[in-house]
VOMAR-989239 format. One record per atom (N, C-alpha, C): residue number from 1; residue in one letter; atom name; x, y, z. Coordinates in pm, 1 decimal. Example, Ala and Ser with C-alpha at 12.3 -4.5 7.8 and 13.67 -1.06 7.14 Angstrom:
% VOMAR-989239
(1, a, N, (1319.0, -569.0, 780.0))
(1, a, CA, (1230.0, -450.0, 780.0))
(1, a, C, (1320.0, -330.0, 780.0))
(2, s, N, (1285.0, -225.0, 708.0))
(2, s, CA, (1367.0, -106.0, 714.0))
(2, s, C, (1290.0, 3.0, 787.0))
//
This chain:
% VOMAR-989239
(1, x, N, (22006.3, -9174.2, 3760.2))
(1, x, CA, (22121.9, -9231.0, 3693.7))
(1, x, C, (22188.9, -9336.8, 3780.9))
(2, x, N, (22174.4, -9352.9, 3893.9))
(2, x, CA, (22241.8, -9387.2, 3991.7))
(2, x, C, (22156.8, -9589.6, 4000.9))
(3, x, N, (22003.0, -9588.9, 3999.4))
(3, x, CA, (21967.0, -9668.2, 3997.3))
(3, x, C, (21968.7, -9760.2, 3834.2))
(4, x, N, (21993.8, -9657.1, 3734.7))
(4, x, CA, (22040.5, -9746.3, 3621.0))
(4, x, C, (22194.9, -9762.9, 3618.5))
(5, x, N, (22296.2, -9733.7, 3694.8))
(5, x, CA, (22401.7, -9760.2, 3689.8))
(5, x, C, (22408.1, -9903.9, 3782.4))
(6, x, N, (22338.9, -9893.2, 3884.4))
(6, x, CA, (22331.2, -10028.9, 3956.0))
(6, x, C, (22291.5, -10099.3, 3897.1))
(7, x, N, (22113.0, -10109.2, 3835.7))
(7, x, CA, (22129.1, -10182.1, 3704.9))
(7, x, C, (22219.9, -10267.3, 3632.5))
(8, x, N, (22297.3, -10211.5, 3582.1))
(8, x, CA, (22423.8, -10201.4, 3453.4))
(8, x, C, (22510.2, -10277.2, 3508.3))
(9, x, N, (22542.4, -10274.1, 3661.0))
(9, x, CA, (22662.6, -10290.1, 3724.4))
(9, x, C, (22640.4, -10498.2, 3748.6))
(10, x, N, (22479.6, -10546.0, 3731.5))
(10, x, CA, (22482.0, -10625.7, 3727.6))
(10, x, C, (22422.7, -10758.6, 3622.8))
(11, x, N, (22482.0, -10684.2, 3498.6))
(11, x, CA, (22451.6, -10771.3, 3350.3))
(11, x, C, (22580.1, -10846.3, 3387.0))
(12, x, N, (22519.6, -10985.5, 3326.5))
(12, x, CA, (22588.7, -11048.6, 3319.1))
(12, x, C, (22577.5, -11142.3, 3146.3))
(13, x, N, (22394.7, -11132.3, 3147.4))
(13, x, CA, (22364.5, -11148.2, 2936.2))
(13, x, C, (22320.2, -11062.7, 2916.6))
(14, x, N, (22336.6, -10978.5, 2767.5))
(14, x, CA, (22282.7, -10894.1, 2700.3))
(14, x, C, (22246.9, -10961.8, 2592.9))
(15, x, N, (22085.1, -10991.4, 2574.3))
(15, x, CA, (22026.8, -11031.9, 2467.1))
(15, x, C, (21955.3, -10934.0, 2372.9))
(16, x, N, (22026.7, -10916.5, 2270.3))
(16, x, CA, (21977.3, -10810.9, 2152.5))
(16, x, C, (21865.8, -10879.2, 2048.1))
(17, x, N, (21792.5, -10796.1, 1996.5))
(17, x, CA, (21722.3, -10769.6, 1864.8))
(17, x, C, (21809.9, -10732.2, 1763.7))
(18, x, N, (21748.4, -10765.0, 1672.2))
(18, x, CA, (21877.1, -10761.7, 1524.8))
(18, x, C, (21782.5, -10652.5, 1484.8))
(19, x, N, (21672.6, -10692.5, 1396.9))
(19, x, CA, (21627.4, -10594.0, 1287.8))
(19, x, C, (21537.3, -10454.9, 1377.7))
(20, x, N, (21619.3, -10355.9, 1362.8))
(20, x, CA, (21591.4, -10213.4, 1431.0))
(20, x, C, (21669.3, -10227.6, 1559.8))
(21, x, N, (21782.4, -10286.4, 1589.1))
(21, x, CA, (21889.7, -10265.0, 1718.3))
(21, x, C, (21993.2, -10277.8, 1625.7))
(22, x, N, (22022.2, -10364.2, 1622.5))
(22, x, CA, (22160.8, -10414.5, 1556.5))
(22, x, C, (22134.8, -10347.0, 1388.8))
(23, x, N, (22041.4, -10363.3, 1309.2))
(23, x, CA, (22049.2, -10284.4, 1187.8))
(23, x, C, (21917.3, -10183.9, 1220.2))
(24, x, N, (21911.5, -10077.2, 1095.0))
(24, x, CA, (21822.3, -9913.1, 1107.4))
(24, x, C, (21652.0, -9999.9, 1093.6))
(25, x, N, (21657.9, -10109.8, 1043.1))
(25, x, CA, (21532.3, -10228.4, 1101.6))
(25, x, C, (21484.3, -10201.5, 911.3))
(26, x, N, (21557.9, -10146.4, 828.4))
(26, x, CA, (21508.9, -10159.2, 663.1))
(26, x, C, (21564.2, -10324.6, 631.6))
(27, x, N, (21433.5, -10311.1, 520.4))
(27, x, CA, (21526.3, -10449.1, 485.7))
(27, x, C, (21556.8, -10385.6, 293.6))
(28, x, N, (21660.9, -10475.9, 269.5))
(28, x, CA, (21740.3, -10436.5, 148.2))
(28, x, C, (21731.1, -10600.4, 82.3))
(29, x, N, (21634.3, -10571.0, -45.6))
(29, x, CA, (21721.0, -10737.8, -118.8))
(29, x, C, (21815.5, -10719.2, -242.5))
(30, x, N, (21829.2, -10789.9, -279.0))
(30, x, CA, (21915.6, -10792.7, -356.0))
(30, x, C, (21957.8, -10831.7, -502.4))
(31, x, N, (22004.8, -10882.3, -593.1))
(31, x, CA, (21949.9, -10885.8, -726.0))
(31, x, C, (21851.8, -11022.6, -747.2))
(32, x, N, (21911.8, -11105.1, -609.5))
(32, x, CA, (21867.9, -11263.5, -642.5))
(32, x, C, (21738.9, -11277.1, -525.9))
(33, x, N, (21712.8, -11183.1, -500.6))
(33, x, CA, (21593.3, -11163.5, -358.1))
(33, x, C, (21640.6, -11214.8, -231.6))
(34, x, N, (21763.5, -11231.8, -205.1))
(34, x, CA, (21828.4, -11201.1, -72.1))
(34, x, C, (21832.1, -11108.9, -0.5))
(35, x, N, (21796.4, -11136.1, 135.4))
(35, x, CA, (21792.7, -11051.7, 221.6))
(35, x, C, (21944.7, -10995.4, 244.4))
(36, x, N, (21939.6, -10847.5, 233.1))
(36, x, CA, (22060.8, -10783.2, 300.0))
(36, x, C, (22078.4, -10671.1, 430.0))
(37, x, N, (22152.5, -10692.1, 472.6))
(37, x, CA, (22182.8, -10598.2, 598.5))
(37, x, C, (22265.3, -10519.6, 611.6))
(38, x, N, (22250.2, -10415.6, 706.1))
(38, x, CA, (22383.2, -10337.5, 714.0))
(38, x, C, (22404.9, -10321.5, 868.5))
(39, x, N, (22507.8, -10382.9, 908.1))
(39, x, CA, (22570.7, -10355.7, 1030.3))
(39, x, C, (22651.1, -10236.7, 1101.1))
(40, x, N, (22631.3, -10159.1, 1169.2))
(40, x, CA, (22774.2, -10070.5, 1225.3))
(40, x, C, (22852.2, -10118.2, 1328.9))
(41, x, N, (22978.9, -10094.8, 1244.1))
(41, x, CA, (23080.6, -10126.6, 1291.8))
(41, x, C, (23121.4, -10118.2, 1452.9))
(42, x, N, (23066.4, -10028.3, 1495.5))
(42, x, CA, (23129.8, -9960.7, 1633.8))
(42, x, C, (23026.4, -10083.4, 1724.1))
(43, x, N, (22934.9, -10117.0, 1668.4))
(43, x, CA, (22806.8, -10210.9, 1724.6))
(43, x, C, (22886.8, -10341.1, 1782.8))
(44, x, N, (22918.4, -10395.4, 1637.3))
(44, x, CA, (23019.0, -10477.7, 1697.4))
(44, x, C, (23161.3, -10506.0, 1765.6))
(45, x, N, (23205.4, -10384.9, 1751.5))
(45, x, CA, (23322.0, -10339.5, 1856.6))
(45, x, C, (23287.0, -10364.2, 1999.5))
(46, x, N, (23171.9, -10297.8, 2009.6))
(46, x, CA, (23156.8, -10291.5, 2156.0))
(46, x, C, (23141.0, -10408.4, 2203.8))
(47, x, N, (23048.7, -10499.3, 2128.7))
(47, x, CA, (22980.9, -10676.7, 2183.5))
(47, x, C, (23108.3, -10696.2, 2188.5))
(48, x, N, (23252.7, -10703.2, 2117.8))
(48, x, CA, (23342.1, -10776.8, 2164.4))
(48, x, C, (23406.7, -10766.7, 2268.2))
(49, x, N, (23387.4, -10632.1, 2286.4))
(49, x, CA, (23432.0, -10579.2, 2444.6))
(49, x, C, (23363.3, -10619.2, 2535.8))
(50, x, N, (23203.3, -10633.9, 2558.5))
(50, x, CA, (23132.4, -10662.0, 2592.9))
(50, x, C, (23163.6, -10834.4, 2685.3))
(51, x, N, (23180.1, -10885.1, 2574.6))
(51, x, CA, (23233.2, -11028.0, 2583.5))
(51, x, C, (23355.6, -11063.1, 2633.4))
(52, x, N, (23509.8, -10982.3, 2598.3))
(52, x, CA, (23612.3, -10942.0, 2674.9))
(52, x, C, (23586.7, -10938.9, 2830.7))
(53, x, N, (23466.5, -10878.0, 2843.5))
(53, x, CA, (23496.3, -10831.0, 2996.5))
(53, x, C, (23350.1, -10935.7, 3055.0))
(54, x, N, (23365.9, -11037.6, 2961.1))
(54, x, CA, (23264.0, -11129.9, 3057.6))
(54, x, C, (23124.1, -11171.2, 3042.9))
(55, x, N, (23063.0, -11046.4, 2971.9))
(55, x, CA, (22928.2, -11084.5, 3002.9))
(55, x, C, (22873.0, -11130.7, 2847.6))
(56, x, N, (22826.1, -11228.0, 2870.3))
(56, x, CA, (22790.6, -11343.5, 2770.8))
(56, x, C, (22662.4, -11221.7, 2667.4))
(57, x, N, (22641.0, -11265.6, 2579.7))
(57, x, CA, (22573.0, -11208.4, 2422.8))
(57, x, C, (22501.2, -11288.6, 2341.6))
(58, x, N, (22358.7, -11302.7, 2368.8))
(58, x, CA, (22279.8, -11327.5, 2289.0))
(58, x, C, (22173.0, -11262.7, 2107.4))
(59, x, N, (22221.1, -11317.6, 2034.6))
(59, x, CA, (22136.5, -11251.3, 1921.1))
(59, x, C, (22119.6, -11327.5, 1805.7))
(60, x, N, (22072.5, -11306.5, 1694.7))
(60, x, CA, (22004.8, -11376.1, 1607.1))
(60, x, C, (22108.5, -11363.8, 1477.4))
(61, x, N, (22181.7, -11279.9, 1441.0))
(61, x, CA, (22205.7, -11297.6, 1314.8))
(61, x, C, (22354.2, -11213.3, 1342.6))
(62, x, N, (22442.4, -11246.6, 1253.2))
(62, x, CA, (22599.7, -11178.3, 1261.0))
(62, x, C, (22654.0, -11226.1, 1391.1))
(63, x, N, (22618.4, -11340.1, 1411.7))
(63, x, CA, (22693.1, -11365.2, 1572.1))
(63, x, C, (22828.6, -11421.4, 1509.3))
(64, x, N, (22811.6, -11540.6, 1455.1))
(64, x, CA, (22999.9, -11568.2, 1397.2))
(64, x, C, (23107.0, -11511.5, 1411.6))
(65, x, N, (23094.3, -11398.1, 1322.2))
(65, x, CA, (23233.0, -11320.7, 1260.1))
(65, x, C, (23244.5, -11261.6, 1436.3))
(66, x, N, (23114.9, -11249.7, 1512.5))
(66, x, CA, (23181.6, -11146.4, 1617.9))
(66, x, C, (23199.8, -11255.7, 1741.3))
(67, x, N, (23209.2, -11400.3, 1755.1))
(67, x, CA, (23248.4, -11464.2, 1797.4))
(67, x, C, (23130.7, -11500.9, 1946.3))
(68, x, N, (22965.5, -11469.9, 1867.7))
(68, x, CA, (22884.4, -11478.4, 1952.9))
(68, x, C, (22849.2, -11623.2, 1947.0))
(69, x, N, (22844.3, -11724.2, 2045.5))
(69, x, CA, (22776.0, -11853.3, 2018.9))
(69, x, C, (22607.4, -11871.2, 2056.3))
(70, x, N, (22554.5, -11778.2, 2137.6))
(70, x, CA, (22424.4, -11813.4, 2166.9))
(70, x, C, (22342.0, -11677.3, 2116.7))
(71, x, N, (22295.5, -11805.1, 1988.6))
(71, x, CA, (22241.4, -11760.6, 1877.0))
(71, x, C, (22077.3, -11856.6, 1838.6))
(72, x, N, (21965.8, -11725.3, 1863.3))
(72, x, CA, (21823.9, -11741.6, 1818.4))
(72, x, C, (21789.6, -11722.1, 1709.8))
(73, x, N, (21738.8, -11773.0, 1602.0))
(73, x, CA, (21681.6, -11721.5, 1478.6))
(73, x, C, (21516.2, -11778.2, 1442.9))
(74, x, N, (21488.5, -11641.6, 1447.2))
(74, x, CA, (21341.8, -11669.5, 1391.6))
(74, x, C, (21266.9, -11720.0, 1528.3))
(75, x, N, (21292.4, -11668.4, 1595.1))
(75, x, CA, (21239.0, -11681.4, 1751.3))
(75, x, C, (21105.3, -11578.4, 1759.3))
(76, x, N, (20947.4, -11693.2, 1813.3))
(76, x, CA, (20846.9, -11630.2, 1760.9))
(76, x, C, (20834.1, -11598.1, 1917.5))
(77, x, N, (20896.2, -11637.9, 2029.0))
(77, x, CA, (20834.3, -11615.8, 2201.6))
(77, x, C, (20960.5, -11600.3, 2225.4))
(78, x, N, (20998.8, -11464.7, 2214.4))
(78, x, CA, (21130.4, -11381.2, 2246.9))
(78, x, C, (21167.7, -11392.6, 2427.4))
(79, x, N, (21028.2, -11433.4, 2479.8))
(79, x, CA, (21032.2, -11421.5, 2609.3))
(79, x, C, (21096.3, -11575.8, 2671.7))
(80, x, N, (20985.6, -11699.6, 2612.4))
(80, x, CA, (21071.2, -11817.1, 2612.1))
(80, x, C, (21201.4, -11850.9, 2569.4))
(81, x, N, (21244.3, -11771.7, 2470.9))
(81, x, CA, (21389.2, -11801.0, 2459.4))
(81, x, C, (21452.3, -11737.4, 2534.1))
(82, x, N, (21461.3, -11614.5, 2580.2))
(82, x, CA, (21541.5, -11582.8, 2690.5))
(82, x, C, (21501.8, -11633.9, 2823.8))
(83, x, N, (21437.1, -11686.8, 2874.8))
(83, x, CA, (21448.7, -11831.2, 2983.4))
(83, x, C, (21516.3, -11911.7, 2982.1))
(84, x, N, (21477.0, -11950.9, 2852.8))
(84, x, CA, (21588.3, -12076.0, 2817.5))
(84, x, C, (21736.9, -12016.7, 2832.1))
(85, x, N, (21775.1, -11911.8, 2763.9))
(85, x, CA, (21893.0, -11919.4, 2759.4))
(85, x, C, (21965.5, -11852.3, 2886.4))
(86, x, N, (21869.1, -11797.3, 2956.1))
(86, x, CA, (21950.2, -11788.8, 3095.0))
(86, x, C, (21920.4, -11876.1, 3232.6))
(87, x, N, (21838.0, -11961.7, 3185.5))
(87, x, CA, (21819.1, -12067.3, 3283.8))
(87, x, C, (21982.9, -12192.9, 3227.3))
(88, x, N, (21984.7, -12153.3, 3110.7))
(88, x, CA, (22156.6, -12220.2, 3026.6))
(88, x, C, (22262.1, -12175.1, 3095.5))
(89, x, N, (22259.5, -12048.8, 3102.2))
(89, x, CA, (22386.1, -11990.8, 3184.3))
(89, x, C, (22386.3, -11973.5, 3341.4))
(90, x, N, (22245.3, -12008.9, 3384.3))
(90, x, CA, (22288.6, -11955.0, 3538.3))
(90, x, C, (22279.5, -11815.7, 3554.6))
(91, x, N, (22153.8, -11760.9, 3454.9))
(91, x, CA, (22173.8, -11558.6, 3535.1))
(91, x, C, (22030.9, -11543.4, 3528.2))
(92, x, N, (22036.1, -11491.4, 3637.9))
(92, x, CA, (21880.7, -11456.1, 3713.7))
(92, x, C, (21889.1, -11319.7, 3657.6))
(93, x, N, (21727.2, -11291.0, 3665.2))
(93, x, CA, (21659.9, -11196.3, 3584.0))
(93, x, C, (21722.3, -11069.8, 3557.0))
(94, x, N, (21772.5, -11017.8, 3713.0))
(94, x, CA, (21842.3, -10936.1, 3767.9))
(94, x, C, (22008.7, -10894.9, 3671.9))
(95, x, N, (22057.4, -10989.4, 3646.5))
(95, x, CA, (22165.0, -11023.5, 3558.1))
(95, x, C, (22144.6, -10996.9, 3367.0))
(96, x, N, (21996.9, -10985.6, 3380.6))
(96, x, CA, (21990.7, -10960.1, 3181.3))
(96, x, C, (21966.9, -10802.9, 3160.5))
(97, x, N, (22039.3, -10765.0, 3035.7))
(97, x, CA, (22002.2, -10684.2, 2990.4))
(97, x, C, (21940.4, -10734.0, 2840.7))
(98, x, N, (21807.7, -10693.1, 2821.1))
(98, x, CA, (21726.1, -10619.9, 2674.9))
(98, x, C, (21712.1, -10542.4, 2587.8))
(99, x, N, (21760.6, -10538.3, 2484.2))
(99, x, CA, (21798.2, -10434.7, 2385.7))
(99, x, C, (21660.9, -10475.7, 2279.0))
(100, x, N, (21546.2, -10342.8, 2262.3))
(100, x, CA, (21484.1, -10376.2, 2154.0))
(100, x, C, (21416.9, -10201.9, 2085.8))
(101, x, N, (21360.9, -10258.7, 1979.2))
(101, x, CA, (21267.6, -10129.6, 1895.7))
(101, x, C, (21130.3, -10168.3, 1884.9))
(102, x, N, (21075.0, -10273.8, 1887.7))
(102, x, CA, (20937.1, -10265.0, 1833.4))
(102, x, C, (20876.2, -10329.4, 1959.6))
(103, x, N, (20718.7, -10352.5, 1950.7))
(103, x, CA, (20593.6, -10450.6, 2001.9))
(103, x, C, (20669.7, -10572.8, 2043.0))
(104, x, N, (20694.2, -10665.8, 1910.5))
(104, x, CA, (20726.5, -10837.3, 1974.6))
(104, x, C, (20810.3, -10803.5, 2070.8))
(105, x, N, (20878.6, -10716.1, 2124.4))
(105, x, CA, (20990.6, -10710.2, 2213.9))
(105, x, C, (20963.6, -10691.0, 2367.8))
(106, x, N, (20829.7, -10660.2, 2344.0))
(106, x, CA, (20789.0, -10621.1, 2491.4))
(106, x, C, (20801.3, -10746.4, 2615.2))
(107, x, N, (20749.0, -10888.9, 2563.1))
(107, x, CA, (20758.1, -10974.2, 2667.2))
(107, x, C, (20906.8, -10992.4, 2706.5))
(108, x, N, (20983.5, -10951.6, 2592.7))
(108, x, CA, (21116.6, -10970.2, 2638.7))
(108, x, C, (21176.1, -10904.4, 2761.6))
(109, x, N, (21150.5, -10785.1, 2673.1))
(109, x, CA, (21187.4, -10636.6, 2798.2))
(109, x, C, (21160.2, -10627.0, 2937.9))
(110, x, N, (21017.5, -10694.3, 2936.4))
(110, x, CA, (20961.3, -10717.0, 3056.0))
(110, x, C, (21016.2, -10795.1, 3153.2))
(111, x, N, (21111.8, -10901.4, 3099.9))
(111, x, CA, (21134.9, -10972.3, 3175.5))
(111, x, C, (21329.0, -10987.9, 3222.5))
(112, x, N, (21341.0, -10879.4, 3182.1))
(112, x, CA, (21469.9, -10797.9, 3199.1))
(112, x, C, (21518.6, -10736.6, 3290.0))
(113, x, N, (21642.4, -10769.6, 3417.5))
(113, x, CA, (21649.8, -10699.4, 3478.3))
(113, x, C, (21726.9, -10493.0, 3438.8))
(114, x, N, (21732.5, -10510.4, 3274.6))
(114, x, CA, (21774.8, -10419.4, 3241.3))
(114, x, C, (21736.5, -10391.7, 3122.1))
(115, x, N, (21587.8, -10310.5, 3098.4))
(115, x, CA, (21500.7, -10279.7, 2976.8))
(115, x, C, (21590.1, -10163.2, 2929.4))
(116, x, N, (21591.7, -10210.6, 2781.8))
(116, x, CA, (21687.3, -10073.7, 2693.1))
(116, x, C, (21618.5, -10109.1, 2559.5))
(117, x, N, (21545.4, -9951.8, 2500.0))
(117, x, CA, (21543.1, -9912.8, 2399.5))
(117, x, C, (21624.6, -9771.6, 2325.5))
(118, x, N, (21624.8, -9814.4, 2161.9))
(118, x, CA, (21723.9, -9773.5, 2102.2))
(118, x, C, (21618.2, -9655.0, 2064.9))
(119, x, N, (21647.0, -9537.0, 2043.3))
(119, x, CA, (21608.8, -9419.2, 2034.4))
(119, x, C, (21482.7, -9407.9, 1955.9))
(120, x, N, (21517.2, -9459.2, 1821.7))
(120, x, CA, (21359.5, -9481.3, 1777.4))
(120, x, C, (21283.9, -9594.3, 1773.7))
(121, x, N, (21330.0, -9674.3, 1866.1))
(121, x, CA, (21208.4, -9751.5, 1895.9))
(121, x, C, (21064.0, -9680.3, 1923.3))
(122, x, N, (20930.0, -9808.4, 1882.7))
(122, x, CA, (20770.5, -9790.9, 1905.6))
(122, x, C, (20789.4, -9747.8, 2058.5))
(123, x, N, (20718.7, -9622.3, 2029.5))
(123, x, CA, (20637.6, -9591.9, 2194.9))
(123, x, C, (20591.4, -9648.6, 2269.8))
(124, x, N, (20548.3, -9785.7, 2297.0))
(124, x, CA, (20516.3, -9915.1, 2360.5))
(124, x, C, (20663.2, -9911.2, 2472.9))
(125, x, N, (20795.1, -9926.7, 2348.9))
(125, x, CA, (20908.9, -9995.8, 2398.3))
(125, x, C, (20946.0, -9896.1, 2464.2))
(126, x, N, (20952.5, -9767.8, 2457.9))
(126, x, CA, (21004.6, -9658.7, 2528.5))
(126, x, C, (21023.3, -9624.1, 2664.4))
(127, x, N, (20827.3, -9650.1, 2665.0))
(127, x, CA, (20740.3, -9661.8, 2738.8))
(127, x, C, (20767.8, -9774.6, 2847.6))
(128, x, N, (20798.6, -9880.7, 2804.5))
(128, x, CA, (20868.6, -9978.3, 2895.5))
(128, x, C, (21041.8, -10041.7, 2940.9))
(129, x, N, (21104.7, -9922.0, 2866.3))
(129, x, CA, (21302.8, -9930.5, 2893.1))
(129, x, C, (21270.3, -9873.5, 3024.5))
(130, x, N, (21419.0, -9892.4, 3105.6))
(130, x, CA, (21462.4, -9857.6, 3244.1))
(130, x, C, (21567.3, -9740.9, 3130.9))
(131, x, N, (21580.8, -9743.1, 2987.0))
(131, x, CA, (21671.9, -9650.9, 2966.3))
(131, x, C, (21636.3, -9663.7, 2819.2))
(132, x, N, (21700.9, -9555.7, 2730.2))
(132, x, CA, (21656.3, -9493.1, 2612.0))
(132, x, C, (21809.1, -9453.7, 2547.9))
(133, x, N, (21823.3, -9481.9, 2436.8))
(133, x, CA, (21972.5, -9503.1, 2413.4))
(133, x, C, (21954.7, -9377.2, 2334.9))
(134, x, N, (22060.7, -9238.5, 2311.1))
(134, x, CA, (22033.5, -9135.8, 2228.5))
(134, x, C, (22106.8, -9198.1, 2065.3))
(135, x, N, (22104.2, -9278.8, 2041.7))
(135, x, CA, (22162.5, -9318.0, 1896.0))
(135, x, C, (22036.7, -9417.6, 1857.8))
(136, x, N, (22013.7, -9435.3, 1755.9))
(136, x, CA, (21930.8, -9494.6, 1684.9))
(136, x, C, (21936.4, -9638.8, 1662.8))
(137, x, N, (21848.6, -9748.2, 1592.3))
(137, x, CA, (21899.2, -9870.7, 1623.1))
(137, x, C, (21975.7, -9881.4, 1478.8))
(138, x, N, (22062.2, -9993.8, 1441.2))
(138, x, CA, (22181.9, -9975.2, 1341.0))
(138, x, C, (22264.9, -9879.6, 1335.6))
(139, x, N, (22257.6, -9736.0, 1399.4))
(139, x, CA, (22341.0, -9647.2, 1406.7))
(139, x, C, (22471.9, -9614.0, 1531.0))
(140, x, N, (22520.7, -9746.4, 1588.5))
(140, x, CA, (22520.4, -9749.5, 1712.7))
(140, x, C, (22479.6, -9734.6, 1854.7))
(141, x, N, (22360.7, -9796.6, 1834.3))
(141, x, CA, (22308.4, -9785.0, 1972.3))
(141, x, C, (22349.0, -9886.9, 2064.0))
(142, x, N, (22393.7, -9975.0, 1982.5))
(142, x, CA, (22419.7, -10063.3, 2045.0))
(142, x, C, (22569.2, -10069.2, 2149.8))
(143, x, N, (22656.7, -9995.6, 2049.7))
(143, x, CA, (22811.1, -9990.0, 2134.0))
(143, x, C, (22743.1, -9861.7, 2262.3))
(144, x, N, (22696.2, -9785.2, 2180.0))
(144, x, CA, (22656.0, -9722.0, 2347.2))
(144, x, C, (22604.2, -9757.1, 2459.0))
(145, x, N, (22524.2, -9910.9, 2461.9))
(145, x, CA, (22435.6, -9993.5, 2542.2))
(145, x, C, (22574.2, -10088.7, 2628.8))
(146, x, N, (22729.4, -10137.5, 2506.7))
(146, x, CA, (22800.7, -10195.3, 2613.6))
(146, x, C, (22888.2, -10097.4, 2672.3))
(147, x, N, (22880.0, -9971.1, 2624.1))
(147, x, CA, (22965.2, -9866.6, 2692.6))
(147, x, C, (22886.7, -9884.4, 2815.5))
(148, x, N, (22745.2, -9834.3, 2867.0))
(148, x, CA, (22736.6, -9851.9, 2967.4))
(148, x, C, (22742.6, -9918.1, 3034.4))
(149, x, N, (22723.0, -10075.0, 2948.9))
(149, x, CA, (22768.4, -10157.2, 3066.7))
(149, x, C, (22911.5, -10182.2, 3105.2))
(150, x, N, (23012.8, -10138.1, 3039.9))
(150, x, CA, (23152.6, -10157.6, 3085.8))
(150, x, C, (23162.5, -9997.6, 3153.1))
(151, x, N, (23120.7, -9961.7, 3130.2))
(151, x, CA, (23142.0, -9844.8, 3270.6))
(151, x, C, (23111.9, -9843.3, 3417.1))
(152, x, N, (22945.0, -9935.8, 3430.8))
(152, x, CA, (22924.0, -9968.7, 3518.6))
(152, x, C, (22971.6, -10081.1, 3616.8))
(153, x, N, (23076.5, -10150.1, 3513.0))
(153, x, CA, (23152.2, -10262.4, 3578.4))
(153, x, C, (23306.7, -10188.6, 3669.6))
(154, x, N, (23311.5, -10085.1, 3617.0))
(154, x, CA, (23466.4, -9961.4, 3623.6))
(154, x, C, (23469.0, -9963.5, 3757.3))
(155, x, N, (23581.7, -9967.3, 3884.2))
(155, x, CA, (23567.3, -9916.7, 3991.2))
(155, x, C, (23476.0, -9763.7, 4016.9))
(156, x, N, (23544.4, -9669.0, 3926.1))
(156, x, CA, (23527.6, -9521.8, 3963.8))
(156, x, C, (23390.8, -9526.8, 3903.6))
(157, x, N, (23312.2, -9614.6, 3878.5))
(157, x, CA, (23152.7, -9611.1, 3849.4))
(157, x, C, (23104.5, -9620.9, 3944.6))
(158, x, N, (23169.4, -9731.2, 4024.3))
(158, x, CA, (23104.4, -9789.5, 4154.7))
(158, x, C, (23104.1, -9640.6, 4296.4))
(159, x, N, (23208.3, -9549.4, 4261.7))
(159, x, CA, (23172.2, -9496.3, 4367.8))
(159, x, C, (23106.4, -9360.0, 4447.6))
//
């Protein structure tokens, strides 16, 4: 616990997966064949806290309303875009955290100084987190991913 709290203690981006992190990864259309989603609430509570206390937020879809600006969509080399976008900000490897559920996610994860899968993520991804979130993806796994990281930022974490 101690070496994923150090971990934690030094995110500075958390780049998420939307479909199976941020939503349960179903897709829903709709009468006109629109894609629909369902978000939890507490998910985005936390990114704002998250962001409150500094550390920048990458993701693909619902970034607006939660006041995310660095925003990927339809990103086929999950791994090249997170280069890019932290060679943008100035945070070495050491500094990212990875939030995913499936396969495409692996080059990502890999290249993370802080691999996190959401509970039912593919056994691949499991297999390759520094940590395993006990909530599911869309079910808040996600506010539990910036709980830890705002805990690990806490003095009384540090000691």
């Amino acid at each position: 616990m101690e070496a994923l709290q150090e971990r934690a203690r030094k995110i500075r981006l958390l780049v998420l997966d939307v479909d199976g992190v941020l939503t349960d990864g179903r897709l829903l259309f709709g009468p006109s064949g629109e894609e629909l989603k369902v978000f939890h609430s507490r998910d985005g509570a936390g990114l704002v806290a998250a962001q409150r206390a500094g550390i920048a937020v990458a993701v693909d879809r619902r970034a607006t309303e939660l006041g995310i600006r660095l925003v990927r969509q339809g990103a086929t080399n999950k791994a090249r875009e997170l280069e890019s976008v932290a060679a943008k900000l100035g945070v070495g490897r050491d500094e990212i955290a990875c939030v995913g559920d499936d396969t495409p996610d692996l080059p990502m994860l890999r290249k993370a100084g802080l691999a996190i899968a959401v509970a039912d993520a593919h056994a691949d991804v499991i297999a390759a987190a520094h940590w395993v979130t006990t909530l599911h993806g869309g079910r808040g796994a996600v506010r539990e991913v910036c709980d830890l990281l705002l805990r690990a930022r806490q003095p009384q974490a540090n000691a």
